[in-house]
C-alpha distance (Angstrom), angle and dihedral (degrees) to the residues before:
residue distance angle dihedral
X1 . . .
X2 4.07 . .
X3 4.04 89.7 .
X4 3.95 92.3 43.0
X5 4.01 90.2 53.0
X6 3.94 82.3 43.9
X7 3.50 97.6 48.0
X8 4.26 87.8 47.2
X9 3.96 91.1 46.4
X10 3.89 84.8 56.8
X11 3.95 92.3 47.2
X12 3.56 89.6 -111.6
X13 3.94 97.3 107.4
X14 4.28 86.4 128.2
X15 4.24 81.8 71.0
X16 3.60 130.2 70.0
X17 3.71 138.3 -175.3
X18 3.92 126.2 -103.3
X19 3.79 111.4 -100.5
X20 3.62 119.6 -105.6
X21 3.92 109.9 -81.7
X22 4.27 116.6 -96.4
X23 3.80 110.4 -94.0
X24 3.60 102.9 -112.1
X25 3.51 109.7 -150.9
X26 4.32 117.7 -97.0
X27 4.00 90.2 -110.2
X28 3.81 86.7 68.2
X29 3.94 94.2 41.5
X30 3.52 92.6 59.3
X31 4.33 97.9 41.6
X32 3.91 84.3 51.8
X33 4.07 89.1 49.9
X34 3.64 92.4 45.5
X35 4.02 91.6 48.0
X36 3.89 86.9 52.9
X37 3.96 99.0 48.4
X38 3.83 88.0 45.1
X39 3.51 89.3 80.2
X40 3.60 100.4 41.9
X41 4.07 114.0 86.5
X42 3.73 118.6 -107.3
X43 4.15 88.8 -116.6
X44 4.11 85.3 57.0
X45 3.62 89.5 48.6
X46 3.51 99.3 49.2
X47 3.77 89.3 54.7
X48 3.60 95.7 54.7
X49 3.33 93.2 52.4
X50 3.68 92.8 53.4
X51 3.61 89.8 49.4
X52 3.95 98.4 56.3
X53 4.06 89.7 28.2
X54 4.11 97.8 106.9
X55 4.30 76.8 58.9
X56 3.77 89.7 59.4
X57 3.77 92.2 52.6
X58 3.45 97.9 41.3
X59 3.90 91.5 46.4
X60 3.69 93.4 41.5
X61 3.85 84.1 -125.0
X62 4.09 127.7 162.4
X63 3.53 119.9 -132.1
X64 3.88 109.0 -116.4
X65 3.44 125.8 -91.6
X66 3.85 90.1 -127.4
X67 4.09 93.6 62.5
X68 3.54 121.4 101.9
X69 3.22 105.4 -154.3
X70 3.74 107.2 177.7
């Protein structure tokens, strides 16, 4: 509603946004994720994780089973 009364205040009410993408369901989130990192090196890896790790504490997340983290 907020984008089509946008879209009308800029005299553009003939457009319209895309709709929000499908959920897809979390099985499929993480086999994507684990496709990508499989073709990033473990040394890579490693230093992404280190870069997002004060997020894992302070989320209380895991790291994923599909990291090498060496």
């Amino acid at each position: 509603e907020d984008a089509a009364f946008v879209l009308g205040l800029a005299g553009a009410s003939d457009l319209s946004f895309p709709g929000p993408p499908r959920p897809r369901g979390a099985a499929a989130s993480r086999d994507l994720a684990a496709r990508l990192f499989r073709d990033i090196s473990p040394f890579y890896q490693r230093r992404l994780f280190d870069l997002y790790k004060m997020d894992f504490l302070l989320f209380n997340y895991s790291a994923p089973s599909y990291l090498r983290l060496l």
